[in-house]
C-alpha positions as CSV (number, residue, x, y, z in Angstrom):
1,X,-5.6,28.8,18.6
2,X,-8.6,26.3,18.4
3,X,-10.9,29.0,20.5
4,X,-9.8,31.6,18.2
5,X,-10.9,29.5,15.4
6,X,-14.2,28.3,16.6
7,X,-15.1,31.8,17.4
8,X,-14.1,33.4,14.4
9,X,-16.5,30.7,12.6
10,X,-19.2,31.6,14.9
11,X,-18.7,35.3,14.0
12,X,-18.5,34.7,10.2
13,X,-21.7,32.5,10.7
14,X,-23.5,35.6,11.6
15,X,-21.8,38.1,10.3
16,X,-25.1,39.0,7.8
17,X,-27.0,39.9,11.3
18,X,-27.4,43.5,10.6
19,X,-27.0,43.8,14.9
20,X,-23.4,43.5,15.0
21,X,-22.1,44.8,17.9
22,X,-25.2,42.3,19.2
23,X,-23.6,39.4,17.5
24,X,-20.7,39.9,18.9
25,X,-21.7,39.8,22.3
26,X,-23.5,36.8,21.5
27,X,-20.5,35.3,20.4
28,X,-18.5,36.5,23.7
29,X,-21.1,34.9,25.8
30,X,-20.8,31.8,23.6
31,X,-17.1,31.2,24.4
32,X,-17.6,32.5,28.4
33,X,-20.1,29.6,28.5
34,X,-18.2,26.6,26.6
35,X,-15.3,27.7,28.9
36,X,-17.3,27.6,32.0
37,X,-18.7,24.0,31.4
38,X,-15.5,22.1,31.9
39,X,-15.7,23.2,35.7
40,X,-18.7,21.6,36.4
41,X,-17.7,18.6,34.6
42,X,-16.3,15.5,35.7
43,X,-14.8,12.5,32.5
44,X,-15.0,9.3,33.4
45,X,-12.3,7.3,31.2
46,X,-13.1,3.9,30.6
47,X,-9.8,1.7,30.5
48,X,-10.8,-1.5,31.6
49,X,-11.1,-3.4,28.3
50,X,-8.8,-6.4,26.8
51,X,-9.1,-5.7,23.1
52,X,-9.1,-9.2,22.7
53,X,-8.7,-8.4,18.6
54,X,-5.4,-7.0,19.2
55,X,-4.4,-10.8,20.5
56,X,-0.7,-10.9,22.4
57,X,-0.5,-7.0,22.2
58,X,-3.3,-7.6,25.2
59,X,-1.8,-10.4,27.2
60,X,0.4,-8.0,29.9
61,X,-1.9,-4.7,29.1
62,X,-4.8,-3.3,28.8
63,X,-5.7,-2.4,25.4
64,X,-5.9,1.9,26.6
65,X,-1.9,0.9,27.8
66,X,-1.2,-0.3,24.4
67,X,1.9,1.8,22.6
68,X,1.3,4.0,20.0
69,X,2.7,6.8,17.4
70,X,6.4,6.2,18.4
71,X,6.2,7.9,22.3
72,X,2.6,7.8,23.7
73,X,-0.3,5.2,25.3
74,X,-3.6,4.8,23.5
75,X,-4.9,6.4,26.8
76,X,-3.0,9.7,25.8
77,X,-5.2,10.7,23.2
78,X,-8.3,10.9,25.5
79,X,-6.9,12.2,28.7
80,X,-5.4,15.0,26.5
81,X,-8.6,15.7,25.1
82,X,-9.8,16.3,28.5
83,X,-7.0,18.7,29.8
84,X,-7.0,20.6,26.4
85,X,-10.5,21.1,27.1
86,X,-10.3,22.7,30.5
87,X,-11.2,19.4,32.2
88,X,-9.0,18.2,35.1
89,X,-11.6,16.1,36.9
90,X,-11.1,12.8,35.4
91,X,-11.6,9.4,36.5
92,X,-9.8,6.7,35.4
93,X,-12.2,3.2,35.6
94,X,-9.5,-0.2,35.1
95,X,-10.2,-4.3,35.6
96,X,-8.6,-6.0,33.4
97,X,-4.5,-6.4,33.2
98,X,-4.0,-2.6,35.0
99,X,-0.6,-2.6,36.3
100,X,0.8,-1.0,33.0
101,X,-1.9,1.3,33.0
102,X,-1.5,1.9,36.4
103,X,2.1,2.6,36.7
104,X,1.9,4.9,33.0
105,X,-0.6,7.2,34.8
106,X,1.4,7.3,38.3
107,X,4.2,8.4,36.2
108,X,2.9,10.7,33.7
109,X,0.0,12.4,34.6
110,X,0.8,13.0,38.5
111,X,1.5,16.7,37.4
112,X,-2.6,17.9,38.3
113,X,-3.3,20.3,41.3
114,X,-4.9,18.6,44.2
115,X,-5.0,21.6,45.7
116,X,-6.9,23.4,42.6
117,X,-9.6,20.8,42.8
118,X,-7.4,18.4,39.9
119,X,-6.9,15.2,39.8
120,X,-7.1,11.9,37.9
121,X,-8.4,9.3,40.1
122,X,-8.3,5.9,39.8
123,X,-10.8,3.4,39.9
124,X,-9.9,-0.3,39.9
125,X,-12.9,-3.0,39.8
126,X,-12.8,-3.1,43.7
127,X,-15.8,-4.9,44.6
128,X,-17.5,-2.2,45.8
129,X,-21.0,-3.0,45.4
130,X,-22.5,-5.7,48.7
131,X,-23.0,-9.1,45.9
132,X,-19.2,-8.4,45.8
133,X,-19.1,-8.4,42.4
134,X,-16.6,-7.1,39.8
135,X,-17.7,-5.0,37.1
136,X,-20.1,-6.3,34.9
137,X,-20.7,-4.1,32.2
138,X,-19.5,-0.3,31.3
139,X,-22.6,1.1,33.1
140,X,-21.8,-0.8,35.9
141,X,-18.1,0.2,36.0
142,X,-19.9,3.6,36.4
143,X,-23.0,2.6,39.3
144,X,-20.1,1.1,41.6
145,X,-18.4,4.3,41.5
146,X,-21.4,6.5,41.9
147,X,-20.8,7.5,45.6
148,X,-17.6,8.3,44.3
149,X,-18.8,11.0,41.6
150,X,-21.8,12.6,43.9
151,X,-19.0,13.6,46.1
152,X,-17.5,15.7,43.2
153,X,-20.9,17.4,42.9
154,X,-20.8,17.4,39.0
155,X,-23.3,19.1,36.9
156,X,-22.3,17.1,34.1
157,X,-20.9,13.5,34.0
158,X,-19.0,12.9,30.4
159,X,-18.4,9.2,30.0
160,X,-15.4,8.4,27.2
161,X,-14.0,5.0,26.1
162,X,-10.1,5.1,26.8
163,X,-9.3,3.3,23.7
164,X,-9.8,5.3,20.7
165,X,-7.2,7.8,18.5
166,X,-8.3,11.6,17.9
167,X,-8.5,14.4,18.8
168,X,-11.6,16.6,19.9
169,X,-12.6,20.0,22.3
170,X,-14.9,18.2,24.9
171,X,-15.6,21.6,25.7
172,X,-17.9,22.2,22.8
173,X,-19.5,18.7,23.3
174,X,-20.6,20.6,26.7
175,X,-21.7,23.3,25.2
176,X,-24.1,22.0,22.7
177,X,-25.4,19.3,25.1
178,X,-26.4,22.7,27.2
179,X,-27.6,24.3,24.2
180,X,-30.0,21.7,23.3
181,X,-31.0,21.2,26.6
182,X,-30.4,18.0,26.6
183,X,-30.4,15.0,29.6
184,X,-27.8,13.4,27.2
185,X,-26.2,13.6,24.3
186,X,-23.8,10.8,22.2
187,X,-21.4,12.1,20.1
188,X,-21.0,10.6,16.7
189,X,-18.9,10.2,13.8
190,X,-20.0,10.5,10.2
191,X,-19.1,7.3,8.1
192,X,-20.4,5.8,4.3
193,X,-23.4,4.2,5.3
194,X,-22.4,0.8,4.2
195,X,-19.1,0.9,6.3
196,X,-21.6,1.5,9.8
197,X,-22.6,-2.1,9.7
198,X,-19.7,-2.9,12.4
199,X,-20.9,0.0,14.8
200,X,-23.5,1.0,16.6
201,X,-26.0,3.7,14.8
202,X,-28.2,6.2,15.7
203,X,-30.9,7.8,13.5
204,X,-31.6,11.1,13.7
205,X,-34.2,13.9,12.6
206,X,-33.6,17.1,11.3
207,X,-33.1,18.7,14.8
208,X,-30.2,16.0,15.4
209,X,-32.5,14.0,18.4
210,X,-31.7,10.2,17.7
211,X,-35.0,8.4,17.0
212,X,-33.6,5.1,16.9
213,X,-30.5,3.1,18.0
214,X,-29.2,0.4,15.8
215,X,-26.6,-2.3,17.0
216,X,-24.5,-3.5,14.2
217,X,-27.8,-3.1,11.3
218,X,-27.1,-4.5,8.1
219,X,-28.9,-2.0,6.1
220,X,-27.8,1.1,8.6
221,X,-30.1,4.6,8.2
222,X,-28.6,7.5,6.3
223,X,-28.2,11.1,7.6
224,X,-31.5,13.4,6.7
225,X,-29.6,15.4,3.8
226,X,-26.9,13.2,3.1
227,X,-28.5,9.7,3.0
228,X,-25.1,8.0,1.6
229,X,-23.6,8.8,5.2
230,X,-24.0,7.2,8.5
231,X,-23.9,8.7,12.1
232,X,-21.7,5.6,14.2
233,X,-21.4,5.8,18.0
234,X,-17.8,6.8,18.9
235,X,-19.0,5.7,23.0
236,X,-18.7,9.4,23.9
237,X,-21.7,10.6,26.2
238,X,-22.7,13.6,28.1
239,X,-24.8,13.3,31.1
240,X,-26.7,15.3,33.4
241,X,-25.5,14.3,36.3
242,X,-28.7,13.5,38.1
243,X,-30.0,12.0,35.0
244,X,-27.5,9.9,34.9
245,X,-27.8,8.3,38.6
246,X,-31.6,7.9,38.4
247,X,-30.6,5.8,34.9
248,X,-28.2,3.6,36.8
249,X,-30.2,2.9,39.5
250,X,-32.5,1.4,37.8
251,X,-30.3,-0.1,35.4
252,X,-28.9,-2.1,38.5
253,X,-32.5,-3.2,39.5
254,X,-33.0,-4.8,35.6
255,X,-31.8,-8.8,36.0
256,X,-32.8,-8.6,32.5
257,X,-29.7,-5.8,31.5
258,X,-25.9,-6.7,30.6
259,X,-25.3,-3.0,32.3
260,X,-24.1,-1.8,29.4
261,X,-23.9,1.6,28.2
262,X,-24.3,0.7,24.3
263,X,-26.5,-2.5,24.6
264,X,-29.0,-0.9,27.6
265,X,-28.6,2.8,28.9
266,X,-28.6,4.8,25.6
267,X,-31.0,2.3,23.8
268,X,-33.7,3.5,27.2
269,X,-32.2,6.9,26.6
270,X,-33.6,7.0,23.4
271,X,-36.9,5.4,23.6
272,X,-37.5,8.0,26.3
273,X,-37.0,10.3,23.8
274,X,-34.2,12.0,25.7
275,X,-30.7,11.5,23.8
276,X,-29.3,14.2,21.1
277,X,-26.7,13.5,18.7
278,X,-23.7,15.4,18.5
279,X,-21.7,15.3,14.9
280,X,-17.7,14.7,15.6
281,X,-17.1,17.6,12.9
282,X,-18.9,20.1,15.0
283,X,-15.7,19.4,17.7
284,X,-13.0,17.6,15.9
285,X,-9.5,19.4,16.3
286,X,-8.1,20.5,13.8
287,X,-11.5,22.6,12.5
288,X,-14.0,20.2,10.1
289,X,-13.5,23.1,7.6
290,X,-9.7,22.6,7.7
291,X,-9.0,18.9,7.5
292,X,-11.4,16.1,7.9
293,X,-12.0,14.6,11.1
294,X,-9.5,11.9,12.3
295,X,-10.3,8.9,14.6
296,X,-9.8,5.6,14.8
297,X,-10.5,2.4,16.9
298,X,-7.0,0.9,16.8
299,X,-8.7,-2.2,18.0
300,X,-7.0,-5.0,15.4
301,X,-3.7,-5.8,14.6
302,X,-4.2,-4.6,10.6
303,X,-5.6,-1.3,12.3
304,X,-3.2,-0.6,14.9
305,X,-0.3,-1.6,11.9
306,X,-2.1,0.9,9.9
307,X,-2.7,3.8,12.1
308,X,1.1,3.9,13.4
309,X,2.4,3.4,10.0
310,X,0.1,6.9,8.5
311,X,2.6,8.7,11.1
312,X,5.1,8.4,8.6
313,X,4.0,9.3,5.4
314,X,4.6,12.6,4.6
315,X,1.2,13.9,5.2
316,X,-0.2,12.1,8.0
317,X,-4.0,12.2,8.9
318,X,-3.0,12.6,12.5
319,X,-0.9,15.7,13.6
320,X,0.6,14.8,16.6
321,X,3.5,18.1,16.1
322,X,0.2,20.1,16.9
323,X,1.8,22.5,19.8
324,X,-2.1,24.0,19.8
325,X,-3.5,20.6,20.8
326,X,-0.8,18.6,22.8
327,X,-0.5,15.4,22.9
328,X,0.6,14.4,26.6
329,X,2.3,11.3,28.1
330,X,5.0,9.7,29.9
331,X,8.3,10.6,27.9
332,X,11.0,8.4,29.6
333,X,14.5,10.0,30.0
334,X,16.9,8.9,27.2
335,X,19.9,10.1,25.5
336,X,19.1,11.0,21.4
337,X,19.0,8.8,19.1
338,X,22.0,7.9,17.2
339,X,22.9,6.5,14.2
340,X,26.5,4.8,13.2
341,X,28.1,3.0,10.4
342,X,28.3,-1.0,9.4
343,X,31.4,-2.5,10.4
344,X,32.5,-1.8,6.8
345,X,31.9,1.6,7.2
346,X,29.0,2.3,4.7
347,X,26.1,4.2,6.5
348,X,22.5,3.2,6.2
349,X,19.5,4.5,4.4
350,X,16.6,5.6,6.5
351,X,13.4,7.3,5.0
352,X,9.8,8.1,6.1
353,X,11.1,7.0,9.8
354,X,9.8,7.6,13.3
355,X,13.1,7.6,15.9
356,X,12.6,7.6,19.2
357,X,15.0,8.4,22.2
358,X,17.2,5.9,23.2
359,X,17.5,4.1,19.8
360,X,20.5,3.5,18.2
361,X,21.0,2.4,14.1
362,X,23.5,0.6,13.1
363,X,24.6,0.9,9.1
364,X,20.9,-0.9,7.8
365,X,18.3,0.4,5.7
366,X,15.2,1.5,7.0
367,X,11.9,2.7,5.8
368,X,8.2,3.4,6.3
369,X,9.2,2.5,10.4
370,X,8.4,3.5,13.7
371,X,11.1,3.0,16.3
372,X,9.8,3.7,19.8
373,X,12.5,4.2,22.3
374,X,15.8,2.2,23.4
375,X,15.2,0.5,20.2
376,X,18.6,-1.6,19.1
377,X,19.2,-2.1,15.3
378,X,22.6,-4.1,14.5
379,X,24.4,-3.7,11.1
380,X,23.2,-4.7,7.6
381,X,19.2,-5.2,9.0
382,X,16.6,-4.3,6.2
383,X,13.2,-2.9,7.8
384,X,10.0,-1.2,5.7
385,X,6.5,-1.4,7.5
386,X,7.7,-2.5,10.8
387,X,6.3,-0.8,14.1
388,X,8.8,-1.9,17.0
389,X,7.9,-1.4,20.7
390,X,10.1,-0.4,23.1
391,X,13.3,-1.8,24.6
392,X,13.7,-4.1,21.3
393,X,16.9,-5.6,19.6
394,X,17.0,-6.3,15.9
395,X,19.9,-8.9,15.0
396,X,22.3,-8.0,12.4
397,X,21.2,-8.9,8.7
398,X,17.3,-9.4,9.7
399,X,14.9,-8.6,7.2
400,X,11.2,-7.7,8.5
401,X,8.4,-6.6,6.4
402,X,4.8,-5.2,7.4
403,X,5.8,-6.9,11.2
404,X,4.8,-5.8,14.7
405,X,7.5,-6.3,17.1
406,X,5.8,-6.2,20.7
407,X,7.9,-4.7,23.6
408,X,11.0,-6.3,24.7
409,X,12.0,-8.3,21.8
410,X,15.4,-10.2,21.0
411,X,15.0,-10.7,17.5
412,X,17.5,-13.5,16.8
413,X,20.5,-12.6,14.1
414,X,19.1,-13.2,10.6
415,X,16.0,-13.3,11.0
416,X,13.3,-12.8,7.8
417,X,9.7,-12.0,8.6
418,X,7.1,-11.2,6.0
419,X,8.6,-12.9,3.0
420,X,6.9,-16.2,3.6
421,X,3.3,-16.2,4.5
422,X,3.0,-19.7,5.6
423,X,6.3,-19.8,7.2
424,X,5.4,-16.4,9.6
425,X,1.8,-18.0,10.5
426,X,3.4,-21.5,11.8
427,X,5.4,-19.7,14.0
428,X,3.9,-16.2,14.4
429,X,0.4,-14.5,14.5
430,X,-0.5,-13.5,11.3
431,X,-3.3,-11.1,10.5
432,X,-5.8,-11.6,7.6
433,X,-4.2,-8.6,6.2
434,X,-0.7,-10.3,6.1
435,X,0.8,-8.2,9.4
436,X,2.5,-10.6,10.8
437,X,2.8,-10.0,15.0
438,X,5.6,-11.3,16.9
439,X,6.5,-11.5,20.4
440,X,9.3,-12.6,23.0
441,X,6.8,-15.2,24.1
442,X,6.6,-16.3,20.5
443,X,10.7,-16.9,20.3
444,X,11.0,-18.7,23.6
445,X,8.3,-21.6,22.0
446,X,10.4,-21.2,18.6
447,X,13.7,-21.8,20.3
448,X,13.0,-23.7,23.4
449,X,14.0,-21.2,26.0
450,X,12.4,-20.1,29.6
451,X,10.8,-16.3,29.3
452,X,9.4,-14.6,31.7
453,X,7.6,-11.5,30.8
454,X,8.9,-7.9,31.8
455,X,6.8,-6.1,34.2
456,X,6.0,-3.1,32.2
């Protein structure tokens, strides 16, 4: 559907060329093209970060292996990105905390043809490079792998960070990075120009080539034409692929770099003169002209809160029912949910609620909730804000508001969170925002008892 779009908007942008039947050839060879490039492409995910920000939702993960939106893995979102796009050359680069990761990918995205020339590899911090060291820096998660990619032969490498919510056709990323004729190009997202202090920045000319890149600047450059906007970084970048090796090669020479993607390679990308910027409404899925783009960095506990909580208001930002743009994943086998009376009978109230499989509801009243699966909720509970990981049990008459319940939980009969804000930060995480975070870990200090974490 989202080809058929994009080339009925190149169509109707030309449709005053008084060479039709030429413009419509154009437009054929346009869309030949953008559906060529995925082929000589390889992604390299990178899934290797802690998301220290989202504090004991990182302790047994990585932050790309982090739950979201009721079913799915932050990780999702990107690697679905790439096989919606026609790009089943992906690999996946982990260090930190990868066993979740690990064992999420094994599971759910096995179902690639080796024999077609797909595959997502993995690509643990293996010490690969003589010092023996692990990986130092996102460009050097990439050098130590470098043998590894020019035995793929790509044309194109496109680097992506494993950790962000959207959706977006890689596809046509490709096919303006081609277009430009570009060495490499840094897709961007447009934001009010005041709220790009916490990103990284790029300015840009008329023709879109980034003049400058800006870490975190407190007075951050508008966009030529629309000076109250800002062009962020969303660390998404197109290489050539030759380009790209003669970059990290000397990147690994520099004693002086952090090897570092953001803080060294596109910054010398720039001053060469050599990096285009790429607007995130040129590729965003749904169509710019339709609804406005959608992403996120889920990378705080008031973010992550926030982002799984717009799922269940009745006109969420984020379509995840798109059957155009699928969201793939993991989807464990359980029975449907299923919802039964108190003990005096009376059924509960449930609105504006996400319920997985596996969950079963008990007679309480629920609202403005994501359950993920195997989720337990025992009679005459009161929820509203609450996002619950799975394989969770909720004790009867709890009361939770604005909570985060990480994976595994017993939540002890009774239980009231989010009612007294000094009470919930002695004993829980609470987040400037007043989300209040709670894990097993958390209980077993309350109540004195041995936990050992679930491998997960």
């Amino acid at each position: 559907m989202y080809v058929k779009l994009r080339k009925e908007e190149w169509r109707d942008s030309y449709k005053n060329n008084q060479l039709w039947g030429s413009t419509m050839k154009f437009v054929e060879d346009k869309m030949l093209v953008a559906s060529q490039l995925p082929k000589r492409t390889i992604a390299l995910v990178l899934a290797g970060g802690r998301g220290t920000r989202l504090h004991q939702l990182t302790d047994n993960r990585a932050k790309p292996a982090v739950y979201f939106g009721g079913k799915f893995r932050i990780i999702d979102f990107a690697l679905s990105n790439c096989i919606n796009s026609g790009i089943r050359r992906v690999g996946v680069i982990t260090q930190y905390r990868p066993h979740s990761l690990i064992r999420h990918l094994q599971r759910g995205w096995s179902f690639l043809r080796g024999e077609q020339n797909e595959f997502i590899d993995l690509m643990p911090a293996g010490q690969q490079m003589e010092e023996g060291l692990w990986y130092r820096g996102t460009a050097d998660a990439v050098a130590q792998n470098k043998g590894i990619l020019r035995s793929y032969e790509p044309e194109y490498i496109l680097i992506l960070a494993g950790d962000h919510i959207y959706k977006m056709d890689y596809s046509m990323v490709l096919l303006d990075h081609v277009e430009r004729k570009s060495l490499c190009t840094v897709a961007c997202i447009e934001v009010p120009r005041m709220d790009a202090t916490g990103f990284g920045v790029m300015d840009v000319d008329d023709h879109r080539k980034i003049t400058r890149f800006l870490e975190k600047p407190a007075d951050p450059p508008g966009i030529p034409g629309n000076p109250d906007k800002a062009l962020a970084s969303m660390g998404i970048y197109v290489f050539n692929a030759d380009y790209l090796y003669r970059l990290l090669d000397e990147d690994c020479g520099d004693t002086a770099s952090s090897h570092d993607f953001g803080k060294d390679i596109i910054p010398k990308v720039v001053s060469q003169g050599n990096a285009m910027a790429h607007y995130f409404s040129m590729s965003c899925v749904p169509p710019a002209q339709f609804v406005p783009p959608y992403w996120r960095d889920v990378g705080t506990v008031d973010s992550f809160w926030s982002a799984n909580l717009d799922l269940t208001s009745n006109m969420p930002h984020l379509n995840i029912y798109d059957e155009d743009w699928p969201i793939w994943t993991y989807q464990e086998q359980e029975p449907p949910a299923k919802f039964v009376p108190d003990p005096h009978g009376m059924d509960g109230v449930i609105s504006n609620t996400m319920v997985s499989g596996g969950c079963i509801i008990c007679g309480s009243k629920i609202s403005n909730t994501i359950l993920f699966s195997k989720v337990r909720v025992q009679a005459f509970c009161n929820l509203d804000q609450v996002v619950v990981l799975p394989d969770c049990e909720i004790g009867q008459g709890s009361r939770l508001k604005k909570v985060v319940i990480d994976r595994g939980c017993r939540i002890p009969e009774g239980t009231i969170i989010g009612e007294d804000p000094e009470l919930d930060a002695q004993r829980f995480y609470r987040s400037p925002n007043g989300v209040v975070l709670v894990t097993q870990e958390m209980f077993a200090r309350l109540y004195n008892f041995e936990h050992i974490p679930k491998v997960e």
